[in-house]
C-alpha positions as CSV (number, residue, x, y, z in Angstrom):
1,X,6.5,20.7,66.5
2,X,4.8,19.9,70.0
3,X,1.5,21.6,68.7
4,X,1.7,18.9,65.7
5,X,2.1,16.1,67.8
6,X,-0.3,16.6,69.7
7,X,-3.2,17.0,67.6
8,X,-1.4,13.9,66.6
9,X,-2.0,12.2,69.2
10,X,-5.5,13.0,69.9
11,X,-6.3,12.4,67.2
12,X,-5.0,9.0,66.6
13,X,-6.7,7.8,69.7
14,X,-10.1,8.6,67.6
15,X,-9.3,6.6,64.7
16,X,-8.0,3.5,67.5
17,X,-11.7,4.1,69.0
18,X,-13.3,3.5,65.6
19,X,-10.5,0.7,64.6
20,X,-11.8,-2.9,64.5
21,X,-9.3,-3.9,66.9
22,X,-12.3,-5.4,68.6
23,X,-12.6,-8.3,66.4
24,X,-9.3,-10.1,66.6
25,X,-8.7,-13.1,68.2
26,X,-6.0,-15.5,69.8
27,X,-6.8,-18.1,67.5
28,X,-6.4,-16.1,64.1
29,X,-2.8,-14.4,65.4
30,X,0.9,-16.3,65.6
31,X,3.5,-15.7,67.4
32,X,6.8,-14.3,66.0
33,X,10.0,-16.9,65.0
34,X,12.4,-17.8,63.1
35,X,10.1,-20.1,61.6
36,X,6.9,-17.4,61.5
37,X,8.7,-14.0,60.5
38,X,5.3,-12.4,60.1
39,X,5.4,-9.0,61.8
40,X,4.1,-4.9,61.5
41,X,6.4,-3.2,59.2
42,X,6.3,-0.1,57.5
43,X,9.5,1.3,56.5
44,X,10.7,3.0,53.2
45,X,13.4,5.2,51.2
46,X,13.0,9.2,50.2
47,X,15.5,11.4,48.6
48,X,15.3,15.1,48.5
49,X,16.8,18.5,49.9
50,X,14.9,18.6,53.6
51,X,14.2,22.3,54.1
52,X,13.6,23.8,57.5
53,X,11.0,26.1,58.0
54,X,10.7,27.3,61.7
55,X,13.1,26.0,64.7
56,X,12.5,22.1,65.3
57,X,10.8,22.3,62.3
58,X,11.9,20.7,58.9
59,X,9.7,20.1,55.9
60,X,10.3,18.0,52.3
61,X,8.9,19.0,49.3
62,X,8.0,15.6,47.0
63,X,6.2,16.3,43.8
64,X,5.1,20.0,44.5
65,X,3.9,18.8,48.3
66,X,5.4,19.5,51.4
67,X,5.9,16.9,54.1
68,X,6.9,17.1,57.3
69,X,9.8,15.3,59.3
70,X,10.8,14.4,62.6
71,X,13.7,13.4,64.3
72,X,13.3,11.5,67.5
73,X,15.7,11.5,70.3
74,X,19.6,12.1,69.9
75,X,18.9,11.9,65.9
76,X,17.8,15.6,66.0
77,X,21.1,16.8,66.8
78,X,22.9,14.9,65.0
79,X,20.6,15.5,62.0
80,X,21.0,19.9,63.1
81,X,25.1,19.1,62.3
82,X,24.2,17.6,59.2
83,X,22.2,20.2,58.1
84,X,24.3,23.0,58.9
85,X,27.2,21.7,56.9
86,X,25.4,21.1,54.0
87,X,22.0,23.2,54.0
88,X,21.1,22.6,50.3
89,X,22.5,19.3,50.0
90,X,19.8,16.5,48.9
91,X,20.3,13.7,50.8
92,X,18.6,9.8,50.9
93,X,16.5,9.4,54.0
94,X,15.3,6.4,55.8
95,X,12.0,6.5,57.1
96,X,8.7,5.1,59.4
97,X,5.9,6.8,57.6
98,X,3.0,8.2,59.9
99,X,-0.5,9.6,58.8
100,X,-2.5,11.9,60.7
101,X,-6.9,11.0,59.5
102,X,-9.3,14.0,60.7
103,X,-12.4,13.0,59.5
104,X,-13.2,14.8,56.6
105,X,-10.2,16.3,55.1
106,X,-7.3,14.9,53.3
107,X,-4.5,12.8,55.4
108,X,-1.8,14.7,56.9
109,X,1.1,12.2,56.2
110,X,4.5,13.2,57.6
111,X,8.0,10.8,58.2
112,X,9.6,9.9,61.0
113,X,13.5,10.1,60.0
114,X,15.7,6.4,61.3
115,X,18.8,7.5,59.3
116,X,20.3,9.3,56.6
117,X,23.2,9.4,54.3
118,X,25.2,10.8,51.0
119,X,24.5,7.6,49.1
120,X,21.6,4.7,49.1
121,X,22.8,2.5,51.8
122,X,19.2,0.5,51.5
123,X,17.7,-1.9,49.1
124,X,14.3,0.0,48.4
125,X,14.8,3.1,45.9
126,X,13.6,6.8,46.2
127,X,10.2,6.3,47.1
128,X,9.7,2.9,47.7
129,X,8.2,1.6,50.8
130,X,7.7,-1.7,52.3
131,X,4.4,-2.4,54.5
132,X,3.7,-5.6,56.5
133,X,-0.4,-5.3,57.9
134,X,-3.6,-5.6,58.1
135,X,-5.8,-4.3,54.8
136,X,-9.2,-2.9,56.1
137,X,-11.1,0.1,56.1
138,X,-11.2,2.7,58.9
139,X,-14.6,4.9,59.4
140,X,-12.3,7.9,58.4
141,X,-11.6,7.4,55.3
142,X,-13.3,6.3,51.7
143,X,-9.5,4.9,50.8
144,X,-8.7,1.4,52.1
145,X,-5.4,1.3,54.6
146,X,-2.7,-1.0,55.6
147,X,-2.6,-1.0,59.5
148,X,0.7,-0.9,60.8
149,X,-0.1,-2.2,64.6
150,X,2.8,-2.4,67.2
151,X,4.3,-5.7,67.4
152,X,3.9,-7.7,70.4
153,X,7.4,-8.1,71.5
154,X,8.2,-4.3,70.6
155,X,9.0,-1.9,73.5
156,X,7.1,1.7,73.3
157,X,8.7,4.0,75.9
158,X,5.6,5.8,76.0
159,X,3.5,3.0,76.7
160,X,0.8,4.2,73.8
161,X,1.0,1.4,71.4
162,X,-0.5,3.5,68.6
163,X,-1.1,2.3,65.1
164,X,-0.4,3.7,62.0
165,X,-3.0,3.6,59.3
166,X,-1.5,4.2,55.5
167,X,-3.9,4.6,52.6
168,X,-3.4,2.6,49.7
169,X,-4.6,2.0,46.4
170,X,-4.7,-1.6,45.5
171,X,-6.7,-3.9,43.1
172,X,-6.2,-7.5,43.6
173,X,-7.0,-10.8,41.4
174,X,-7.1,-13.3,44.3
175,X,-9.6,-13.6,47.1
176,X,-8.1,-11.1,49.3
177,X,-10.3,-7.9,50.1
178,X,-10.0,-5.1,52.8
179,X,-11.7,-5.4,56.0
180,X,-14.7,-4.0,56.9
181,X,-16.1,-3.8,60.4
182,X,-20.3,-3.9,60.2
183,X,-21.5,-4.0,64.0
184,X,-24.4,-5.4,63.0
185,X,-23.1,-8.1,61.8
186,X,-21.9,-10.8,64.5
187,X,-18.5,-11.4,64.9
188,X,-18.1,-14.8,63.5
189,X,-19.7,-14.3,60.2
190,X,-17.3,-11.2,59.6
191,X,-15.5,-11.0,56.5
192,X,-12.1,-12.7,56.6
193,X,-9.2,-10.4,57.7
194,X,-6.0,-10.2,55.5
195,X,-2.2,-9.5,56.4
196,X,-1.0,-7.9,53.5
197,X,3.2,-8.0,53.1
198,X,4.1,-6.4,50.0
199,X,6.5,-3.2,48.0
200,X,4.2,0.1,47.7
201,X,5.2,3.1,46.0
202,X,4.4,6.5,47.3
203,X,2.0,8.7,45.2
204,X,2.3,12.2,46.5
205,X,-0.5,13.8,43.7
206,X,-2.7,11.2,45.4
207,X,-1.1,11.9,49.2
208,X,-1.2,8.0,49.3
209,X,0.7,4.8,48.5
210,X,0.6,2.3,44.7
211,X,1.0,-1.1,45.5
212,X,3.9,-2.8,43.1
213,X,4.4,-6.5,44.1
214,X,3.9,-8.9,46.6
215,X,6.8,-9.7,49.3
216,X,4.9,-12.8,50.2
217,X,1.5,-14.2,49.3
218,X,-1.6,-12.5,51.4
219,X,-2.7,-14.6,54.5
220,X,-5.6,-15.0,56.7
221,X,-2.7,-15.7,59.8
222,X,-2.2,-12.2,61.6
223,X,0.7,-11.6,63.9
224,X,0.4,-11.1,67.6
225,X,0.3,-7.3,68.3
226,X,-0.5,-4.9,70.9
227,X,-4.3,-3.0,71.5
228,X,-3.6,0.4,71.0
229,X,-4.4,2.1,74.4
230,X,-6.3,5.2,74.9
231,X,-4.0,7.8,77.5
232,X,-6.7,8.2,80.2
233,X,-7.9,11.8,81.2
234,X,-5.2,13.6,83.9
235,X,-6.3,12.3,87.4
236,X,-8.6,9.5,86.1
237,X,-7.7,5.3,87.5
238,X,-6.3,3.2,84.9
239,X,-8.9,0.6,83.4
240,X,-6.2,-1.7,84.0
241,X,-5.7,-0.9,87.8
242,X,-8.1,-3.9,89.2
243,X,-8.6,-2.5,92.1
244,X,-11.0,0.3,91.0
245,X,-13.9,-0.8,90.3
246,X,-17.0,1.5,88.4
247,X,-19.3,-0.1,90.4
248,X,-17.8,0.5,94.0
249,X,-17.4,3.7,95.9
250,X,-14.6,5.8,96.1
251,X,-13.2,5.4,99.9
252,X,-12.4,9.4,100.9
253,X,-8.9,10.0,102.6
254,X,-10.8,11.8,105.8
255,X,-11.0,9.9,108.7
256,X,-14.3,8.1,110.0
257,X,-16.0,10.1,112.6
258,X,-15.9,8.7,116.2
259,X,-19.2,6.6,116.7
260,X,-20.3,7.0,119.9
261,X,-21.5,3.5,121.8
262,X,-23.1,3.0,125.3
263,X,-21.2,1.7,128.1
264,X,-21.9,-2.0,127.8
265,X,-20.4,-2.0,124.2
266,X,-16.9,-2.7,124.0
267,X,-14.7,0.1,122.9
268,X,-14.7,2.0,119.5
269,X,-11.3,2.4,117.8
270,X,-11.4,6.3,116.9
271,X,-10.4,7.8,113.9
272,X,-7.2,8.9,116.0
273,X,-5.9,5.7,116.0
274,X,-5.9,4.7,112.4
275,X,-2.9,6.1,111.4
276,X,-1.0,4.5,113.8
277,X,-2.2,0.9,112.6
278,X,-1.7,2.0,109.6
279,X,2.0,2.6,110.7
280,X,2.6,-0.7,111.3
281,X,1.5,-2.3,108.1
282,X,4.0,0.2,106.4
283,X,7.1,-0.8,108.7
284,X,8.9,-2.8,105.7
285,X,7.5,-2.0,102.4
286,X,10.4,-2.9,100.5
287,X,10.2,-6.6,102.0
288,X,9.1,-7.8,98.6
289,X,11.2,-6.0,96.0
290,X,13.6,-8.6,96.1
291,X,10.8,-10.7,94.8
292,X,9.2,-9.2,91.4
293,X,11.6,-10.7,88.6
294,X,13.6,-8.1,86.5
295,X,12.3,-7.7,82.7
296,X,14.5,-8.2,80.1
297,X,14.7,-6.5,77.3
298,X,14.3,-8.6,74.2
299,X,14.3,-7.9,70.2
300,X,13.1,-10.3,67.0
301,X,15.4,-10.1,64.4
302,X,12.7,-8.6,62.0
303,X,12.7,-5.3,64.8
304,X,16.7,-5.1,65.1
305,X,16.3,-4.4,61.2
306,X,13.9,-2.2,61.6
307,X,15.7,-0.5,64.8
308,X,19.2,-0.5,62.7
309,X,17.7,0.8,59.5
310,X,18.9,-1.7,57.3
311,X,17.3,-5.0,55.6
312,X,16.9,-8.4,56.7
313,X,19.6,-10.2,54.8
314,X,22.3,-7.4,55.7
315,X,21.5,-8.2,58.8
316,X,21.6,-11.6,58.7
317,X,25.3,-10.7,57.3
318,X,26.3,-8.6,60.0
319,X,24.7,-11.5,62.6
320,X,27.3,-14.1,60.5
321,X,30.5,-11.8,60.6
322,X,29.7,-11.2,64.7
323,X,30.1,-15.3,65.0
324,X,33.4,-15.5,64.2
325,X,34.6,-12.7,66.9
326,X,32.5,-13.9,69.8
327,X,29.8,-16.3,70.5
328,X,26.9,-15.6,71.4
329,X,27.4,-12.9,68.7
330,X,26.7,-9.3,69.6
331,X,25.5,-6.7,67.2
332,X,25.6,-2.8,68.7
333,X,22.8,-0.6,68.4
334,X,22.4,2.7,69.7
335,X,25.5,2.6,71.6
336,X,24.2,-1.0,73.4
337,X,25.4,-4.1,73.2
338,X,22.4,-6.9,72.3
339,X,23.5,-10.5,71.7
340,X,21.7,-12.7,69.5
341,X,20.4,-15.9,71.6
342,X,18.0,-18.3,71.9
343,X,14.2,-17.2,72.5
344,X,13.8,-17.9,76.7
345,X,10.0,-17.5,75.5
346,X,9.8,-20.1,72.4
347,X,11.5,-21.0,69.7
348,X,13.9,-19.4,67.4
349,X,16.5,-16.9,68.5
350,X,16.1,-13.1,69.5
351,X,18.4,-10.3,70.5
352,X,18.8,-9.6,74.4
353,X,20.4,-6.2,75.5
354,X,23.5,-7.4,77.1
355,X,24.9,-7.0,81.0
Protein backbone atom coordinates (compact mmCIF):
# COMPACT_ATOMS: atom_id res chain seq x y z
CA UNK A 1 0.00 0.00 0.00
CA UNK A 2 2.80 2.71 -0.51
CA UNK A 3 0.22 4.85 -2.58
CA UNK A 4 -2.03 4.72 0.79
CA UNK A 5 0.63 5.75 2.99
CA UNK A 6 1.46 8.26 1.44
CA UNK A 7 -1.51 10.30 0.93
CA UNK A 8 -1.32 9.32 4.53
CA UNK A 9 1.21 11.01 5.32
CA UNK A 10 0.59 14.17 3.53
CA UNK A 11 -2.12 14.37 4.63
CA UNK A 12 -1.65 14.04 8.28
CA UNK A 13 0.90 16.77 8.18
CA UNK A 14 -2.24 19.08 7.23
CA UNK A 15 -4.35 18.20 10.07
CA UNK A 16 -0.76 18.67 12.56
CA UNK A 17 -0.69 22.28 10.70
CA UNK A 18 -4.27 23.04 11.85
CA UNK A 19 -3.75 21.06 15.36
CA UNK A 20 -3.71 23.25 18.46
CA UNK A 21 -0.44 21.92 19.31
CA UNK A 22 0.46 25.57 19.62
CA UNK A 23 -1.25 26.13 22.77
CA UNK A 24 0.34 23.70 25.21
CA UNK A 25 2.57 24.54 27.77
CA UNK A 26 5.42 23.14 30.19
CA UNK A 27 3.47 24.09 33.04
CA UNK A 28 0.13 22.14 32.12
CA UNK A 29 2.22 18.74 31.05
CA UNK A 30 3.91 16.00 33.58
CA UNK A 31 6.38 13.90 33.15
CA UNK A 32 5.90 10.05 33.00
CA UNK A 33 6.51 7.68 36.43
CA UNK A 34 5.69 5.20 38.34
CA UNK A 35 3.91 7.60 40.31
CA UNK A 36 2.36 9.74 37.14
CA UNK A 37 1.40 6.80 34.59
CA UNK A 38 -0.40 9.31 32.43
CA UNK A 39 0.55 8.64 28.82
CA UNK A 40 -0.82 8.57 24.77
CA UNK A 41 -2.57 5.26 24.26
CA UNK A 42 -4.70 3.99 21.85
CA UNK A 43 -4.78 0.33 21.46
CA UNK A 44 -7.73 -2.09 21.06
CA UNK A 45 -9.16 -5.78 20.13
CA UNK A 46 -10.91 -6.86 16.60
CA UNK A 47 -11.98 -10.26 15.50
CA UNK A 48 -12.81 -11.18 12.02
CA UNK A 49 -11.55 -13.21 8.82
CA UNK A 50 -8.77 -10.54 7.28
CA UNK A 51 -9.20 -10.89 3.55
CA UNK A 52 -6.53 -9.87 1.15
CA UNK A 53 -7.38 -8.05 -1.80
CA UNK A 54 -4.23 -7.17 -3.92
CA UNK A 55 -0.44 -8.09 -2.99
CA UNK A 56 0.64 -6.24 0.38
CA UNK A 57 -2.72 -5.57 0.57
CA UNK A 58 -5.29 -7.00 3.27
CA UNK A 59 -8.65 -5.57 4.07
CA UNK A 60 -11.43 -6.46 7.10
CA UNK A 61 -14.81 -6.33 6.62
CA UNK A 62 -16.67 -5.14 10.22
CA UNK A 63 -20.34 -4.54 10.08
CA UNK A 64 -20.69 -4.44 6.17
CA UNK A 65 -17.36 -1.97 5.93
CA UNK A 66 -14.17 -2.70 4.88
CA UNK A 67 -10.96 -1.69 6.64
CA UNK A 68 -7.77 -1.79 5.89
CA UNK A 69 -4.56 -3.35 7.73
CA UNK A 70 -1.09 -3.16 7.94
CA UNK A 71 1.64 -4.96 9.05
CA UNK A 72 4.84 -3.22 9.97
CA UNK A 73 8.18 -4.64 9.70
CA UNK A 74 9.06 -8.50 10.15
CA UNK A 75 5.09 -8.88 11.27
CA UNK A 76 4.19 -8.97 7.50
CA UNK A 77 5.83 -12.10 6.92
CA UNK A 78 5.06 -13.70 9.62
CA UNK A 79 1.39 -12.60 9.28
CA UNK A 80 1.82 -13.98 4.97
CA UNK A 81 2.57 -17.71 6.89
CA UNK A 82 -0.40 -17.28 8.87
CA UNK A 83 -2.54 -16.51 6.29
CA UNK A 84 -1.56 -19.05 3.96
CA UNK A 85 -2.27 -21.87 6.40
CA UNK A 86 -5.45 -20.77 7.27
CA UNK A 87 -6.90 -18.31 4.56
CA UNK A 88 -10.51 -18.27 5.82
CA UNK A 89 -9.72 -18.70 9.31
CA UNK A 90 -11.19 -15.67 11.68
CA UNK A 91 -8.69 -14.76 13.90
CA UNK A 92 -8.52 -11.98 17.09
CA UNK A 93 -6.24 -9.14 16.20
CA UNK A 94 -4.40 -6.68 18.20
CA UNK A 95 -4.40 -3.29 17.08
CA UNK A 96 -3.08 0.70 17.04
CA UNK A 97 -5.94 2.29 15.28
CA UNK A 98 -5.02 5.22 12.63
CA UNK A 99 -7.42 7.66 10.81
CA UNK A 100 -6.80 9.32 7.76
CA UNK A 101 -9.14 13.25 7.83
CA UNK A 102 -9.43 14.93 4.21
CA UNK A 103 -11.40 17.72 4.67
CA UNK A 104 -14.68 17.15 3.63
CA UNK A 105 -15.31 13.48 3.27
CA UNK A 106 -15.80 10.85 5.72
CA UNK A 107 -12.49 9.50 7.82
CA UNK A 108 -10.57 6.82 6.28
CA UNK A 109 -9.84 4.70 9.45
CA UNK A 110 -7.56 1.71 8.93
CA UNK A 111 -5.42 -0.67 11.79
CA UNK A 112 -2.14 -1.12 12.31
CA UNK A 113 -1.81 -5.02 13.30
CA UNK A 114 0.75 -5.54 16.87
CA UNK A 115 -0.24 -9.28 17.07
CA UNK A 116 -2.52 -11.88 16.47
CA UNK A 117 -3.78 -15.19 17.69
CA UNK A 118 -6.40 -18.31 17.68
CA UNK A 119 -7.80 -17.27 20.98
CA UNK A 120 -8.26 -13.73 23.06
CA UNK A 121 -4.95 -13.41 24.68
CA UNK A 122 -6.03 -9.59 25.83
CA UNK A 123 -8.38 -8.16 28.37
CA UNK A 124 -10.51 -5.76 25.99
CA UNK A 125 -13.18 -7.89 23.85
CA UNK A 126 -13.93 -7.84 19.96
CA UNK A 127 -14.15 -4.26 19.47
CA UNK A 128 -13.19 -2.69 22.34
CA UNK A 129 -10.60 -0.09 22.48
CA UNK A 130 -8.74 1.81 25.05
CA UNK A 131 -7.67 5.64 24.32
CA UNK A 132 -5.49 7.71 26.69
CA UNK A 133 -5.55 11.78 25.03
CA UNK A 134 -6.40 14.91 24.51
CA UNK A 135 -10.43 15.61 23.72
CA UNK A 136 -10.61 18.65 21.25
CA UNK A 137 -11.76 19.49 18.04
CA UNK A 138 -9.66 19.53 14.83
CA UNK A 139 -10.74 22.18 11.86
CA UNK A 140 -11.44 18.85 9.83
CA UNK A 141 -14.02 17.56 11.22
CA UNK A 142 -17.68 18.45 12.81
CA UNK A 143 -17.04 15.14 15.22
CA UNK A 144 -14.92 15.84 18.34
CA UNK A 145 -11.51 13.55 18.60
CA UNK A 146 -9.21 11.95 21.07
CA UNK A 147 -5.62 12.96 20.08
CA UNK A 148 -3.29 10.23 20.39
CA UNK A 149 0.15 12.39 20.42
CA UNK A 150 3.52 10.50 20.58
CA UNK A 151 4.79 10.13 23.99
CA UNK A 152 7.81 11.90 24.98
CA UNK A 153 10.08 9.11 25.94
CA UNK A 154 8.82 7.02 22.73
CA UNK A 155 11.36 6.37 19.92
CA UNK A 156 9.90 6.98 16.16
CA UNK A 157 12.45 5.53 13.63
CA UNK A 158 11.18 7.86 11.24
CA UNK A 159 11.63 10.80 13.16
CA UNK A 160 7.81 12.09 12.24
CA UNK A 161 6.13 12.15 15.51
CA UNK A 162 2.72 12.13 13.98
CA UNK A 163 -0.52 12.10 15.86
CA UNK A 164 -3.42 10.17 15.56
CA UNK A 165 -6.71 11.91 15.76
CA UNK A 166 -9.92 9.33 16.47
CA UNK A 167 -13.46 10.63 16.40
CA UNK A 168 -15.63 9.98 19.15
CA UNK A 169 -18.90 10.35 20.26
CA UNK A 170 -19.19 11.31 23.88
CA UNK A 171 -21.63 13.14 26.17
CA UNK A 172 -20.40 13.94 29.53
CA UNK A 173 -22.10 15.02 33.08
CA UNK A 174 -19.00 16.62 34.61
CA UNK A 175 -17.19 19.80 33.58
CA UNK A 176 -15.09 18.28 30.98
CA UNK A 177 -15.60 19.54 27.30
CA UNK A 178 -13.57 19.13 24.01
CA UNK A 179 -11.05 21.61 23.02
CA UNK A 180 -11.52 24.25 20.76
CA UNK A 181 -8.72 26.39 19.34
CA UNK A 182 -10.30 30.17 18.61
CA UNK A 183 -7.16 32.35 17.42
CA UNK A 184 -8.79 35.20 18.31
CA UNK A 185 -9.01 34.44 21.46
CA UNK A 186 -5.61 34.90 23.52
CA UNK A 187 -3.95 32.06 24.80
CA UNK A 188 -4.60 32.33 28.37
CA UNK A 189 -8.18 32.74 28.43
CA UNK A 190 -8.56 29.45 26.29
CA UNK A 191 -10.92 26.93 27.24
CA UNK A 192 -9.37 24.38 29.61
CA UNK A 193 -7.78 21.36 27.79
CA UNK A 194 -8.82 17.75 28.96
CA UNK A 195 -6.84 14.30 29.00
CA UNK A 196 -9.40 11.97 28.53
CA UNK A 197 -8.39 8.02 29.66
CA UNK A 198 -11.18 5.86 29.22
CA UNK A 199 -12.85 2.20 27.24
CA UNK A 200 -14.52 3.24 23.74
CA UNK A 201 -16.26 1.01 21.59
CA UNK A 202 -15.93 1.05 17.84
CA UNK A 203 -19.07 2.00 15.77
CA UNK A 204 -18.42 1.02 12.27
CA UNK A 205 -22.18 2.38 10.84
CA UNK A 206 -20.94 5.58 12.32
CA UNK A 207 -16.94 4.93 11.09
CA UNK A 208 -16.26 6.22 14.64
CA UNK A 209 -15.76 5.23 18.36
CA UNK A 210 -18.85 5.10 21.64
CA UNK A 211 -17.39 5.94 24.71
CA UNK A 212 -18.31 3.14 27.59
CA UNK A 213 -16.63 4.08 30.88
CA UNK A 214 -13.97 5.89 32.41
CA UNK A 215 -10.40 4.18 33.14
CA UNK A 216 -9.63 7.08 35.31
CA UNK A 217 -11.31 10.40 36.13
CA UNK A 218 -10.72 13.35 33.16
CA UNK A 219 -7.87 15.77 34.14
CA UNK A 220 -6.68 19.09 33.23
CA UNK A 221 -2.77 17.47 33.74
CA UNK A 222 -1.51 16.47 30.09
CA UNK A 223 1.46 14.34 29.65
CA UNK A 224 4.67 15.39 28.17
CA UNK A 225 4.64 14.54 24.39
CA UNK A 226 6.40 15.26 21.22
CA UNK A 227 5.32 18.33 18.45
CA UNK A 228 4.47 16.51 15.50
CA UNK A 229 7.05 17.63 12.83
CA UNK A 230 6.37 18.60 9.33
CA UNK A 231 9.01 16.46 6.75
CA UNK A 232 10.54 19.44 5.07
CA UNK A 233 10.46 19.77 1.21
CA UNK A 234 13.56 17.50 -0.62
CA UNK A 235 16.63 19.87 -0.53
CA UNK A 236 15.15 22.39 1.91
CA UNK A 237 17.48 23.26 5.62
CA UNK A 238 15.95 21.94 8.62
CA UNK A 239 14.13 24.66 10.85
CA UNK A 240 16.05 23.08 13.45
CA UNK A 241 19.61 23.37 11.84
CA UNK A 242 20.63 26.79 13.77
CA UNK A 243 22.90 27.60 11.51
CA UNK A 244 20.53 28.72 8.68
CA UNK A 245 19.13 31.51 9.18
CA UNK A 246 15.92 33.14 6.81
CA UNK A 247 17.38 36.25 7.24
CA UNK A 248 21.11 35.69 6.14
CA UNK A 249 22.35 34.83 2.68
CA UNK A 250 23.16 31.71 1.37
CA UNK A 251 27.13 31.58 1.02
CA UNK A 252 27.65 29.91 -2.81
CA UNK A 253 30.27 26.98 -2.95
CA UNK A 254 32.33 29.03 -5.99
CA UNK A 255 35.25 30.53 -4.99
CA UNK A 256 35.65 34.50 -4.42
CA UNK A 257 37.20 36.17 -7.40
CA UNK A 258 40.78 37.42 -6.96
CA UNK A 259 40.55 41.20 -5.89
CA UNK A 260 43.05 42.96 -7.34
CA UNK A 261 45.09 45.59 -4.89
CA UNK A 262 47.93 48.16 -5.70
CA UNK A 263 51.39 47.55 -4.77
CA UNK A 264 51.53 49.25 -1.39
CA UNK A 265 48.66 46.97 -0.07
CA UNK A 266 49.76 43.88 1.39
CA UNK A 267 48.95 40.68 -0.40
CA UNK A 268 45.50 39.26 -1.26
CA UNK A 269 44.90 35.52 -0.43
CA UNK A 270 43.41 34.24 -3.91
CA UNK A 271 40.67 32.12 -4.23
CA UNK A 272 43.49 29.37 -5.10
CA UNK A 273 44.47 29.18 -1.80
CA UNK A 274 41.34 28.50 0.08
CA UNK A 275 41.15 25.00 -0.32
CA UNK A 276 44.29 24.45 1.03
CA UNK A 277 43.42 26.32 4.39
CA UNK A 278 40.56 24.63 4.31
CA UNK A 279 42.69 21.41 4.27
CA UNK A 280 44.11 21.99 7.38
CA UNK A 281 41.04 22.68 9.48
CA UNK A 282 39.85 19.09 8.14
CA UNK A 283 43.17 17.24 9.21
CA UNK A 284 41.34 15.33 12.26
CA UNK A 285 37.70 15.52 12.04
CA UNK A 286 37.05 12.57 14.03
CA UNK A 287 39.05 14.30 17.09
CA UNK A 288 35.73 14.79 18.84
CA UNK A 289 33.71 11.66 18.36
CA UNK A 290 35.04 10.27 21.29
CA UNK A 291 33.22 13.08 22.97
CA UNK A 292 29.34 13.15 22.11
CA UNK A 293 27.78 10.64 24.84
CA UNK A 294 26.06 7.52 23.34
CA UNK A 295 21.98 7.53 23.66
CA UNK A 296 20.37 5.00 25.34
CA UNK A 297 17.59 3.50 24.50
CA UNK A 298 14.99 3.75 27.24
CA UNK A 299 11.16 2.46 27.62
CA UNK A 300 8.21 3.37 30.46
CA UNK A 301 6.50 0.56 31.44
CA UNK A 302 3.13 1.91 30.08
CA UNK A 303 5.12 1.71 26.27
CA UNK A 304 6.71 -1.94 26.92
CA UNK A 305 2.84 -2.90 27.12
CA UNK A 306 1.98 -1.24 24.49
CA UNK A 307 5.29 -2.52 22.41
CA UNK A 308 4.49 -6.27 23.76
CA UNK A 309 0.82 -6.18 23.06
CA UNK A 310 -0.46 -7.09 26.28
CA UNK A 311 -1.87 -5.12 29.46
CA UNK A 312 -0.40 -3.40 32.26
CA UNK A 313 -1.03 -5.90 35.01
CA UNK A 314 0.26 -8.95 32.79
CA UNK A 315 2.97 -7.19 32.57
CA UNK A 316 3.52 -6.21 35.76
CA UNK A 317 3.31 -10.27 36.14
CA UNK A 318 5.74 -11.15 33.69
CA UNK A 319 8.21 -8.06 35.41
CA UNK A 320 7.57 -10.26 38.97
CA UNK A 321 8.30 -13.82 37.50
CA UNK A 322 11.69 -12.14 35.68
CA UNK A 323 12.81 -11.22 39.54
CA UNK A 324 13.18 -14.40 40.69
CA UNK A 325 15.63 -15.60 37.66
CA UNK A 326 17.86 -12.52 37.54
CA UNK A 327 18.05 -9.13 38.95
CA UNK A 328 17.78 -6.54 37.39
CA UNK A 329 14.96 -8.43 35.72
CA UNK A 330 14.95 -8.70 31.90
CA UNK A 331 11.85 -8.97 29.84
CA UNK A 332 12.58 -9.81 25.82
CA UNK A 333 10.94 -8.08 23.20
CA UNK A 334 11.45 -8.27 19.65
CA UNK A 335 14.26 -10.56 19.98
CA UNK A 336 16.18 -7.88 22.62
CA UNK A 337 16.91 -8.09 25.85
CA UNK A 338 15.54 -4.70 28.00
CA UNK A 339 16.07 -4.86 31.76
CA UNK A 340 13.79 -3.08 33.99
CA UNK A 341 15.85 -0.40 36.13
CA UNK A 342 15.80 2.58 37.75
CA UNK A 343 14.87 5.91 35.71
CA UNK A 344 18.78 7.63 35.12
CA UNK A 345 16.37 10.68 34.27
CA UNK A 346 13.85 10.82 37.38
CA UNK A 347 12.06 8.78 39.38
CA UNK A 348 10.47 5.49 39.08
CA UNK A 349 11.92 2.65 37.03
CA UNK A 350 12.01 2.14 33.06
CA UNK A 351 13.20 -0.53 30.71
CA UNK A 352 16.85 -0.05 29.12
CA UNK A 353 17.78 -2.26 26.03
CA UNK A 354 20.51 -4.31 27.47
CA UNK A 355 24.44 -4.63 26.40
Amino acid sequence: MPATNELSDQMNEKVEELTPASVESEASSVPESEENPLMFQAIGTLYGTPRQEEEGKFILNLGGNNYGLFFPGYRYKAWLKQHENAPDSPVYLRVYPKCLIIPKKDPIIRFQVAAWGDDNQWDEAPGIFRFRGIWQFVPQLRTPVISIYRNFNASDPQGKFKAAHLPVLMRREDESRPFKFNPKIPKEELPQRWFIQAVFKFIPSRNCWGWVEDIETPTAKIPRYKKPIKAAAPGAPEKGDKKYSANKPIKSDKPAPIIEKKENNPPVVTAEKVPLVMEKKEENPSATVDKVPSEVTILTRGEMAEKLGISDSTLYKRISQAKQESEPPVIECDGQQWQYVDNPSGKGKVFQLGN
